[in-house]
C-alpha positions as CSV (number, residue, x, y, z in Angstrom):
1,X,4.9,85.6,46.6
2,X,4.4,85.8,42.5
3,X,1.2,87.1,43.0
4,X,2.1,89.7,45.7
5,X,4.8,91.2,43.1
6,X,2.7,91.3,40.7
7,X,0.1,92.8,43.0
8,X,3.0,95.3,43.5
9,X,3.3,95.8,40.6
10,X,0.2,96.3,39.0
11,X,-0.6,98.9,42.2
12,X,2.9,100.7,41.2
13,X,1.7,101.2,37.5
14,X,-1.6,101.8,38.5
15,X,-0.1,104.8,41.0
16,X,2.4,105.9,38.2
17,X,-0.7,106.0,35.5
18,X,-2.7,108.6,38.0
19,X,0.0,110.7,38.8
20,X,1.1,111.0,35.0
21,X,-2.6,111.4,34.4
22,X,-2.8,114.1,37.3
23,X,0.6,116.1,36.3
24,X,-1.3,116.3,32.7
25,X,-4.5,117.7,34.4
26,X,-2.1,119.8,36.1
27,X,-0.3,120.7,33.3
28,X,-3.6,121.4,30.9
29,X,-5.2,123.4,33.8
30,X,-2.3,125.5,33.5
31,X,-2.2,125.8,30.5
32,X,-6.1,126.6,30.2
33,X,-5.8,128.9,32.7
34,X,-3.1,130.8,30.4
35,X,-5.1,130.9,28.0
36,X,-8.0,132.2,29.6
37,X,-5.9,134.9,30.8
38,X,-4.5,136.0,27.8
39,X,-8.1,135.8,26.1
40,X,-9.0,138.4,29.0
41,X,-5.8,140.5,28.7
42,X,-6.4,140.2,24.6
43,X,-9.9,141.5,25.1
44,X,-9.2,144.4,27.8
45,X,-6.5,145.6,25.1
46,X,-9.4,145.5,22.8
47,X,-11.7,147.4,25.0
48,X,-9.1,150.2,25.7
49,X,-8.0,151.0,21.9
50,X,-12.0,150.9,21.5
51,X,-12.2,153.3,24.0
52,X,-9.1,155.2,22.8
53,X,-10.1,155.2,19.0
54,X,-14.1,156.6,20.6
55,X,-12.1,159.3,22.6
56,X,-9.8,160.2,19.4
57,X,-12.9,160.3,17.3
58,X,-14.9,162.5,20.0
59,X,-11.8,164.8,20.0
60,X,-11.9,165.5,16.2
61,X,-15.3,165.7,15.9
62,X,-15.3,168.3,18.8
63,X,-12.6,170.1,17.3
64,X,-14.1,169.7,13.5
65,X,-17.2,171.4,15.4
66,X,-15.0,174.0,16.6
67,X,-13.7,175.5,13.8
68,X,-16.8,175.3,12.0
69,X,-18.3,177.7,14.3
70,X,-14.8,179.3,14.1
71,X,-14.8,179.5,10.4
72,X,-18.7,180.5,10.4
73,X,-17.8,183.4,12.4
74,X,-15.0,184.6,10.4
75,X,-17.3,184.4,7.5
76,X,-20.1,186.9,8.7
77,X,-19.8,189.8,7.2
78,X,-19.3,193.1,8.9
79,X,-20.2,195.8,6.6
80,X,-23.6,196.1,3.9
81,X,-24.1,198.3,1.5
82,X,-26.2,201.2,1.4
83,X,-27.4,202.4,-2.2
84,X,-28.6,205.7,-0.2
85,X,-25.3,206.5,-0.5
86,X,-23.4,203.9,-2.4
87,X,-21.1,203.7,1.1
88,X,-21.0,200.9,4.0
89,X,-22.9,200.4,7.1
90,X,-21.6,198.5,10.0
91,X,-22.8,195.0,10.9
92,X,-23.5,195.1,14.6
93,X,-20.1,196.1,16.7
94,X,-18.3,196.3,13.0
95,X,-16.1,199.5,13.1
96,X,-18.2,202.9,12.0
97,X,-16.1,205.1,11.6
98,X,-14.4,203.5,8.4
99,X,-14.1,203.9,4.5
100,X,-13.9,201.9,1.5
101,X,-10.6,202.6,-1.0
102,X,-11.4,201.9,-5.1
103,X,-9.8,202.7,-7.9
104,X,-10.9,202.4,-11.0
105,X,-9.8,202.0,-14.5
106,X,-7.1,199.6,-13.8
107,X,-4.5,198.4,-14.1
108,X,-3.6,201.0,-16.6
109,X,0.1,203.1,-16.4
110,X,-0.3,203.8,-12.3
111,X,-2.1,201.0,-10.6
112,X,0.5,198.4,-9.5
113,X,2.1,201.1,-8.0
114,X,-0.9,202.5,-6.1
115,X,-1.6,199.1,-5.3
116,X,2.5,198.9,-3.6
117,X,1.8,202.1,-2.2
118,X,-1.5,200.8,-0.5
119,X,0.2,197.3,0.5
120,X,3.0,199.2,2.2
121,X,0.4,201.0,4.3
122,X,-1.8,198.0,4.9
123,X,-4.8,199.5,3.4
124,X,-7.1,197.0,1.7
125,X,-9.1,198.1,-1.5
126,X,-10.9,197.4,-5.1
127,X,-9.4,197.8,-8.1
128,X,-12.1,197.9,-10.6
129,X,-10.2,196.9,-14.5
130,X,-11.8,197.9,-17.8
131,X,-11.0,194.4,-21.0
132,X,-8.9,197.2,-23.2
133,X,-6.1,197.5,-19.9
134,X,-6.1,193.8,-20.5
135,X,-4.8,193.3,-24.2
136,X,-1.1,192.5,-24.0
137,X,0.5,189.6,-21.3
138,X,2.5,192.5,-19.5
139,X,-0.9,194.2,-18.8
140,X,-2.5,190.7,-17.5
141,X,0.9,190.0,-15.3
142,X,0.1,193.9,-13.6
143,X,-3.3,192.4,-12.9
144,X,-2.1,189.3,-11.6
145,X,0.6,190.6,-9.1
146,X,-2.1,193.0,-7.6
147,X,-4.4,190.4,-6.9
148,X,-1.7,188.7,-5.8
149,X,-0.9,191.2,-3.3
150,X,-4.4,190.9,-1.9
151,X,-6.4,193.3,-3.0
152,X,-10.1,193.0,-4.7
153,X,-10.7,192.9,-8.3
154,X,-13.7,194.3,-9.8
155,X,-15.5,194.3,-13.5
156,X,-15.9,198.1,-14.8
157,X,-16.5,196.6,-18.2
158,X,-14.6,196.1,-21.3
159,X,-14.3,199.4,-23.2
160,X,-15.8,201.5,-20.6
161,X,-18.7,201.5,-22.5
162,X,-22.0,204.2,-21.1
163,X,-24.3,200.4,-20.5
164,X,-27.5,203.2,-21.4
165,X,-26.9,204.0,-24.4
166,X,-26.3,200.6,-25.8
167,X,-27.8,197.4,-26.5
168,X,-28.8,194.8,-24.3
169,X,-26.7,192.1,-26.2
170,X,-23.3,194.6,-26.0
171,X,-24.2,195.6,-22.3
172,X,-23.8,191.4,-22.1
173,X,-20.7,191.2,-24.0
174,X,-18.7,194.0,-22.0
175,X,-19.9,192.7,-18.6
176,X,-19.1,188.6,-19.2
177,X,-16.2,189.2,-21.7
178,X,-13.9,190.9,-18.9
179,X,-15.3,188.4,-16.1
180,X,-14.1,185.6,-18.8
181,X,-10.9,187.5,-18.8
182,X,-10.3,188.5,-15.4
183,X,-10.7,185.0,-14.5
184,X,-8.4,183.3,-16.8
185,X,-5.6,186.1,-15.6
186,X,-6.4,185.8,-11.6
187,X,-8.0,182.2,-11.3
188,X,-11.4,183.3,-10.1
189,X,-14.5,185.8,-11.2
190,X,-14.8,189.0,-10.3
191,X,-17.3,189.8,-7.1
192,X,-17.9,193.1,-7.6
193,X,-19.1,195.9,-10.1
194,X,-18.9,198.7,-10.9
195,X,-20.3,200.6,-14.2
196,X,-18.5,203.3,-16.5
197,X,-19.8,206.6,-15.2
198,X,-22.0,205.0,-12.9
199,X,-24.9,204.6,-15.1
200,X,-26.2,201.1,-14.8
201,X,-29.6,199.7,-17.1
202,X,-32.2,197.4,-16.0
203,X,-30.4,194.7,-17.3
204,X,-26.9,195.3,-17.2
205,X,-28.1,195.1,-12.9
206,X,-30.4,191.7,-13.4
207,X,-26.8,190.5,-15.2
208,X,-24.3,191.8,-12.5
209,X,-26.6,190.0,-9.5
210,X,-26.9,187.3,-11.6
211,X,-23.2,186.6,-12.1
212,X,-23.1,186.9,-8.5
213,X,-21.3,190.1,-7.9
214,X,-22.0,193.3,-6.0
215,X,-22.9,196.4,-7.6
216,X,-21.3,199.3,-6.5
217,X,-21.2,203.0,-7.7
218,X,-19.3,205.5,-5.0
219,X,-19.6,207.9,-2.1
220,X,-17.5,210.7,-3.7
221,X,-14.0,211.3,-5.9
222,X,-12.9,214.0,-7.6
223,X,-9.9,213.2,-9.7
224,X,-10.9,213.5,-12.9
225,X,-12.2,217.5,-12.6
226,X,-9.4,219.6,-14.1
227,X,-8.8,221.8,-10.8
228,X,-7.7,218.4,-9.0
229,X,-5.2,217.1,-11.3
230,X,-2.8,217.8,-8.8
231,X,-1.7,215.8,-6.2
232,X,-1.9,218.5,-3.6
233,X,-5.4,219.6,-4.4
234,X,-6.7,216.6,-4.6
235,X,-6.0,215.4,-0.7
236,X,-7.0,218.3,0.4
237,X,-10.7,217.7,-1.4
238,X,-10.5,213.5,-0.7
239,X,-9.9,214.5,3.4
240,X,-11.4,217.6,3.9
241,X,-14.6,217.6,1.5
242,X,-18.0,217.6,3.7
243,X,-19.2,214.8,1.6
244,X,-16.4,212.6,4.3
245,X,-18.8,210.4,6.6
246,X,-18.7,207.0,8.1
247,X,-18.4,204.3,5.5
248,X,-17.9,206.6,2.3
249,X,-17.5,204.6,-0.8
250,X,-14.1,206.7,-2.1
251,X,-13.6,206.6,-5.9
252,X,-10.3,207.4,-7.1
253,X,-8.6,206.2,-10.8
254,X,-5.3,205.3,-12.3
255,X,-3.7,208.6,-12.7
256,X,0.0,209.9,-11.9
257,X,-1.9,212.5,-9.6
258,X,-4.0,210.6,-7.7
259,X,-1.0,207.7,-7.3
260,X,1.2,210.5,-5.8
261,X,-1.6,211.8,-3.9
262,X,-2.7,208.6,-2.4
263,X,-0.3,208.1,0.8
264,X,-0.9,211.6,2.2
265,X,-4.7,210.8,1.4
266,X,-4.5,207.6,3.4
267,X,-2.6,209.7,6.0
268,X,-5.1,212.3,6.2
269,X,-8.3,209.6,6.8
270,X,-6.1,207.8,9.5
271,X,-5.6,211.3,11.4
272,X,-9.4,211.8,11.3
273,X,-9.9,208.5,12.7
274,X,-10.9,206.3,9.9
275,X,-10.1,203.2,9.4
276,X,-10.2,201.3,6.1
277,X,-12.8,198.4,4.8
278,X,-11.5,195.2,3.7
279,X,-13.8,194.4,0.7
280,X,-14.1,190.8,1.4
281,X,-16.1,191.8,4.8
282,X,-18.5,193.5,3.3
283,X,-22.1,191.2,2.9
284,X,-23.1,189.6,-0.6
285,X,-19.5,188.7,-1.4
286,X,-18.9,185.9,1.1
């Protein structure tokens, strides 16, 4: 009888030892297989920002690529200049039928105000600035709001000097002295050029291309002949003069004539059809 209770006994522990030793393989499969899952779901959360972050990063890089080409386009220029007749030629499907506005001599008693006048209208142009319009801080803020308007600033030298009948070293000083200037007023050189009178040297053009600006001379102007001091006389001869073709290179100056000439003269292009250059499409400034 001892020995069957303790038979019993031994069996019910024995019974009691598997099924705690089963619940805990229960229990740690569970738990295993938990884990296992929460590894998978861990790594499939891994796998989809990876594939998130790869889309993200294909996205901007397409997009990058996009305005690239977009920016590359915009940067082609649409006009070049001809030295035939100092004037512009259109860049494949570039507008023709088109002229350039300058004015030189700036920015002495009249330019800001041309350059209002020209802003109101939405006519884009050069103003080319000689060093001795630039002595005093009032004369360097009328520079600065012009550019600031958006127009194109040019070197015409310091003294409106003739470059030919000087020497190479003061050619050099009244080309890089204004530059100097012009970017100390304006943040940024000048791209284009354009010499007193027109009359360039050998080296006063090696300097120009090497500084990296354009040299220009112009189409046609007239303002500074005595029988078109008049801002009447002088439209007439800027619209109507037979020298008017597609992508004329118009030269006009800071004068109280030509500044109260200047909207009927931008009238009388626009009736003929002509449209106005924007200096910064023309090619070698870019």
């Amino acid at each position: 009888m001892i020995y069957a209770k303790v038979f019993f006994m031994a069996a019910s522990l024995a019974l009691l030892t598997a099924c705690t030793n089963n619940a805990q393989s229960a229990e740690e499969s569970i738990q295993s297989a938990e884990t296992t899952q929460e590894q998978e779901s861990a790594a499939e959360k891994e796998k989809a920002a990876k594939a998130e972050k790869e889309a993200q990063e294909k996205e901007a890089a397409e997009k990058e690529e996009i305005e690239k080409q977009k920016a590359a386009e915009e940067a082609k220029p649409d006009y070049k200049l001809n030295p035939a007749f100092w004037g512009l030629e259109p860049i494949e499907d570039a507008e023709a039928e088109a002229v350039l506005i300058t004015i030189d001599d700036a920015p002495d008693k009249h330019a800001l105000e041309m350059a209002e006048t020209l802003k109101e209208l939405n006519v884009p142009a050069i103003f080319f600035v000689n060093g001795h319009f630039l002595d005093t801080d009032e004369e360097k803020e009328r520079l600065k709001k012009i550019h600031d308007m958006g127009f194109a600033i040019g070197n015409h030298t310091e003294t409106h000097a003739n470059l030919q009948a000087v020497s190479e070293e003061q050619q050099q000083k009244e080309i890089l002295t204004l530059s100097s200037t012009i970017e100390e007023v304006i943040g940024e050189k000048p791209k284009f050029f354009r010499a007193p009178q027109g009359l360039n040297s050998d080296f006063s053009r090696e300097l120009v291309e090497k500084e990296g600006m354009l040299l220009m001379n112009w189409t046609y102007g007239y303002d500074w002949e005595k029988q078109f001091m008049d801002a009447t006389a002088l439209t007439d001869i800027m619209v109507n003069t037979e020298l008017l073709q597609n992508g004329a290179n118009l030269l006009m100056h800071d004068r109280e004539w030509t500044a109260e000439a200047l909207p009927e003269i931008v009238k009388g292009l626009s009736d003929k059809g002509y449209s106005f250059i924007d200096p910064a499409d023309i090619e070698g400034v870019k």
